[in-house]
N, C-alpha and C positions, 0 to 999 in steps of 0.2 A: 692329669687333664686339667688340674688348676693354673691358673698362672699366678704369677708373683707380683706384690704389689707392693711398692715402699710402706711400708711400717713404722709406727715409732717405739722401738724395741729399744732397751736400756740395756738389759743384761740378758744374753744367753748363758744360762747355769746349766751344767751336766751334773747330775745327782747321780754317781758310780753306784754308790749301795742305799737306797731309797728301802724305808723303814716299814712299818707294820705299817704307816700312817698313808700308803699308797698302795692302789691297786695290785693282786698281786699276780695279774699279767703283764705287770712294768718292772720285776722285780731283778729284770737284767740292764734295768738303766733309764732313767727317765732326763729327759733334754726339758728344761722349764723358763719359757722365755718371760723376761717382765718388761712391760710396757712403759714404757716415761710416764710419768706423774706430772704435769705442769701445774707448777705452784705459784707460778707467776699471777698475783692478781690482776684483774679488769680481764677485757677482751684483747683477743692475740691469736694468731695464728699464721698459718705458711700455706705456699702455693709452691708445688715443682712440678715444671713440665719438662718434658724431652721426644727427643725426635728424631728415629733414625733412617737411612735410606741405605738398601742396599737394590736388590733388582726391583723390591717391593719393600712398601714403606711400614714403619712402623711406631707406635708413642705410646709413652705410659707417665703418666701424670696421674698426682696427690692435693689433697687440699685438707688441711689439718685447723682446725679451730678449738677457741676454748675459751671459756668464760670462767673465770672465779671472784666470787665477792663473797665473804660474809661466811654465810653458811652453807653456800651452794657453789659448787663446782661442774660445769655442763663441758661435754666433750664432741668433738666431731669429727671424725678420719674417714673421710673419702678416696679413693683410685679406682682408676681407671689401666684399661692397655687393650690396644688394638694393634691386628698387625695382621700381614697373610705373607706366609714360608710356601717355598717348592723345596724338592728335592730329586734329586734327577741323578738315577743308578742305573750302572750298565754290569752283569752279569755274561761271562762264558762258562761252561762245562765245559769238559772234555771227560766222554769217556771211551776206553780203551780195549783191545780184543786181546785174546789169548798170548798173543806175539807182544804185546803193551805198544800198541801202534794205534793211534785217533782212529775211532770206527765211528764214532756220532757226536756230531758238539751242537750245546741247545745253545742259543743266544737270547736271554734276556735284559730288553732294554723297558726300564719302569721311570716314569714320571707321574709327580703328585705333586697337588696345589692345598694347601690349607687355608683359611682364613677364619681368625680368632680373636673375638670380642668377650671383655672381660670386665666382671664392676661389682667395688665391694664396696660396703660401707658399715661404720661400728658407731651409733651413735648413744649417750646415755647421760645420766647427772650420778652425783655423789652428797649427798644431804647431811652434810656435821651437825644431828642434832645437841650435843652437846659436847664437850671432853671423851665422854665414854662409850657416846654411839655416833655409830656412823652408817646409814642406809644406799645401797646404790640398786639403780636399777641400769639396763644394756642391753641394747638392741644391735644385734648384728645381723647382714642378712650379703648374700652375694647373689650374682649373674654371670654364665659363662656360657655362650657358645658358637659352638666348634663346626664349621665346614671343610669336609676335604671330599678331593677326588683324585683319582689316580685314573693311568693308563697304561696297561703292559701287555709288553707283544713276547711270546715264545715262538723261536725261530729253529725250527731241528733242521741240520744240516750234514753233508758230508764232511772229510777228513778236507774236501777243496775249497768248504765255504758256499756250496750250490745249497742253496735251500729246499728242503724236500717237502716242510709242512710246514704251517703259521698258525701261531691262534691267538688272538686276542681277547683280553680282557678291560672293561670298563666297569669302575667302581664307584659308587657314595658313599658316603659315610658323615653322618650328621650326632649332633651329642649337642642337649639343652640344658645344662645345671642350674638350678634354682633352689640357695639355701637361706631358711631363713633361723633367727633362735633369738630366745629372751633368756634375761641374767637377772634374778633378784637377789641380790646379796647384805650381807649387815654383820657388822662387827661391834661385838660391845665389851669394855674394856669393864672387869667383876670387880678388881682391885689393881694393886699396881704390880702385882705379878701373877696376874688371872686374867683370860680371856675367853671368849666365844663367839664363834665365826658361825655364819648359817650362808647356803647357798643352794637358790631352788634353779633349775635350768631347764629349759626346752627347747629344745632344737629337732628342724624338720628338713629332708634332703627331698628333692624333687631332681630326675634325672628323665628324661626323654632322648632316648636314640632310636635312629632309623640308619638303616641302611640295602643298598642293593648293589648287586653285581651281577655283569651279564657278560658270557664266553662266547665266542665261536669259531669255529676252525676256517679259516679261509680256503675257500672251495664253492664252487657253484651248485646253489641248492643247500648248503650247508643250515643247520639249524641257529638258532640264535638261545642258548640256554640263559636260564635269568632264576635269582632268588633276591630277596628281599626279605626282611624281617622290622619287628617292632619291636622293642626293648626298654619298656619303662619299664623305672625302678622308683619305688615309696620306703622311705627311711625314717622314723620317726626316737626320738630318744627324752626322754626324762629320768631327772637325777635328783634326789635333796642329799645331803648332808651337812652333818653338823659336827664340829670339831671345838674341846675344850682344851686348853692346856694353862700350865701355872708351875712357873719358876721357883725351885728350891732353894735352899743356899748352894746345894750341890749336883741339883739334876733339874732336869728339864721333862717334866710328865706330859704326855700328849695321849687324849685320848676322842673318841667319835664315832660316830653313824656314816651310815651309805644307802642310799638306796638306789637302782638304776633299773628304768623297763624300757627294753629296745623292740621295737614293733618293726617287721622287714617284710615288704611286699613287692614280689622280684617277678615279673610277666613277662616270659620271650613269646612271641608269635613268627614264625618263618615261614614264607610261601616262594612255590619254584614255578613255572611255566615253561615251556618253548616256544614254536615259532606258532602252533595251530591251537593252543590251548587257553584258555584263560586261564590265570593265577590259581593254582589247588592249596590249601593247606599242606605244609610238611608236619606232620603229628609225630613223626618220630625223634623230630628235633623240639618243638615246643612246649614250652611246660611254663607251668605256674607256682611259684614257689613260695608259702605263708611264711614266718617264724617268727616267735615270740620268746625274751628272756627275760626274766627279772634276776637280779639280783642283789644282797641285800648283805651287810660285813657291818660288823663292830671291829676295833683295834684297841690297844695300848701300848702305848712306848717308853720307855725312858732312855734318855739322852742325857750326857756328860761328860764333862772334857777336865782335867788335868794338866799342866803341864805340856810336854809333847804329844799327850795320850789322849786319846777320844776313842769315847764306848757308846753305844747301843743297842740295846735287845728291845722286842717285842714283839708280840702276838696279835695276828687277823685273824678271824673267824668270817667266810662268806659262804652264803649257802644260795644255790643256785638252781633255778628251777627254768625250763624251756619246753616249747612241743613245738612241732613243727610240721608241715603237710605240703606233702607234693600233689597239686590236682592232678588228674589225667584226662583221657580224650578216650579215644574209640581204637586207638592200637597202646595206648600206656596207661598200665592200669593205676587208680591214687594209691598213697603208699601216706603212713604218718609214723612219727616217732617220738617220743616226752622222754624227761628224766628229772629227775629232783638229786640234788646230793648234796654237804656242806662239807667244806675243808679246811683243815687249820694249815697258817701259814706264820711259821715263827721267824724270826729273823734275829742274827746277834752277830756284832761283826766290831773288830776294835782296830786301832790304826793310830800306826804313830808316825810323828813328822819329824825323820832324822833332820833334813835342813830345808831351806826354803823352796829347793826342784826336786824329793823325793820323798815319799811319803810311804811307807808300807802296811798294807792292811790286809787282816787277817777274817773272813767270813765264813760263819756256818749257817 
């Protein structure tokens, strides 16, 4: 449901075998993109737009700024994209009797319109207090949302094509994303082969959807059936970690903190009606869903290359703790669940680089 927005991406790195010193539900592969650095002093920046037309229009434009003098370096990356898509699908069955001869064919003809507005922005400074520190703070925050409707008719027929029954469907479907988060960060260099990185972060997801849909069989007198639902969602995350590391003459020692609490507050509400009723709650369908987790990892690694040869082993420890609660209503009764547990997660994996396109590595 996000859209995409020009970036200024430097390097996308695929990390195959990522060490003790990462999560270890990424430990089948972590994708780590890095951002350009503009080292360019004074003020500087770029502007791209574009624009395209097909039955409906659409543009996504960037504006990229930066300042660096001195001791301070200030950043600003703004996009945008707007744009509304249809898509218009036609659907036959056919199914067949005892003899394998057309006994009923349903024909379904669906059309849908979207329209989708989207806007991010990452703005923040970087503070060289001297040689060996360096402070940054980063504001990121997005806006995204999503209109669509559709319309589909089922058409059951005979093996001739004569129509026997119709029903149609009319649908919404709405979705508001609203993310915002701050980045304090600082790196301070202990010697000249000793370092220590700190990074405190919050980030907050705000999701509002709605939607309705309403059937009815074409026929005189026929009912008008209709549901609708409300579907916010509240995501909130905090992280600190701290990471030291310091260069041997022969290894590379990495070691560090984590901590992370993720708050999740997930609320469906669904109501159905006909043609003589007001709106009733569907209680069978809705529900209310709390959770909460912390969790909380030390690591160590050492790292070291040879030659064609490169080695790494080490050890996470993360211990994890969550509860969770489903509210009820008057036909579903509440229900809750916790757990607490820690687990060690070791990692050793060595690889060597016969030539420049193959490289073979060995992990346990």
């Amino acid at each position: 449901i996000f859209p995409a927005f020009p970036l200024q991406i430097d390097v996308v790195e695929l990390i195959e075998n990522p060490g003790a010193k990462y999560d270890a539900s990424g430990n089948a592969g972590i994708i780590n993109i890095k951002m350009k650095a503009n080292k360019v002093k004074g003020f500087n920046g770029s502007l791209n737009l574009s624009a395209g037309q097909g039955l409906y229009s659409k543009t996504g434009n960037s504006l990229n700024l930066n300042y660096r003098n001195g001791k301070l370096n200030w950043f600003l990356n703004y996009g945008n994209r707007f744009s509304n898509e249809f898509q218009n699908i036609w659907t036959l069955r056919k199914y067949v009797n005892s003899n394998n001869q057309d006994s009923v064919l349903l024909e379904q003809p669906n059309f849908g319109k979207n329209s989708q507005a989207g806007q991010n922005i990452k703005t923040g400074f970087d503070l060289f207090l001297n040689k060996k520190t360096t402070l940054g703070l980063v504001f990121a925050g997005g806006l995204f949302n999503r209109r669509a409707k559709n319309y589909s008719e089922i058409n059951s027929m005979d093996p001739d094509h004569n129509i026997d029954s119709s029903i149609n469907t009319w649908g919404d479907n709405n979705r508001k994303f609203k993310r915002g988060g701050v980045n304090l960060n600082g790196k301070f260099k202990l010697s000249e082969s000793s370092e220590l990185a700190a990074d405190l972060d919050y980030v907050s997801f705000n999701i509002n959807g709605d939607q309705q849909y309403q059937t009815q069989l074409i026929a005189p007198g026929s009912d008008i059936l209709a549901t609708k639902g409300n579907i916010p969602s509240r995501l909130k995350i905090f992280t600190a970690k701290l990471d030291y590391s310091k260069r041997y003459k022969k290894f590379l020692l990495e070691t560090g903190l984590k901590t992370a609490i993720n708050k999740t507050d997930n609320l469906a509400e669904y109501y159905y009606k006909d043609n003589s009723n007001a709106w009733q709650p569907d209680l069978s369908r809705s529900n209310h869903f709390l959770y909460n987790e912390n969790i909380s990892a030390a690591y160590a690694s050492v790292d070291a290359e040879k030659g064609s040869w490169h080695w790494q082993a080490g050890l996470r420890y993360e211990y994890t703790s969550y509860k969770a609660r489903q509210l009820g209503n008057a036909q579903v009764k509440d229900s809750a669940f916790k757990k607490n547990y820690g687990s060690l997660f070791p990692t050793v994996f060595a690889s060597y680089q016969a030539d420049s396109n193959n490289t073979i590595t060995f992990r346990a």
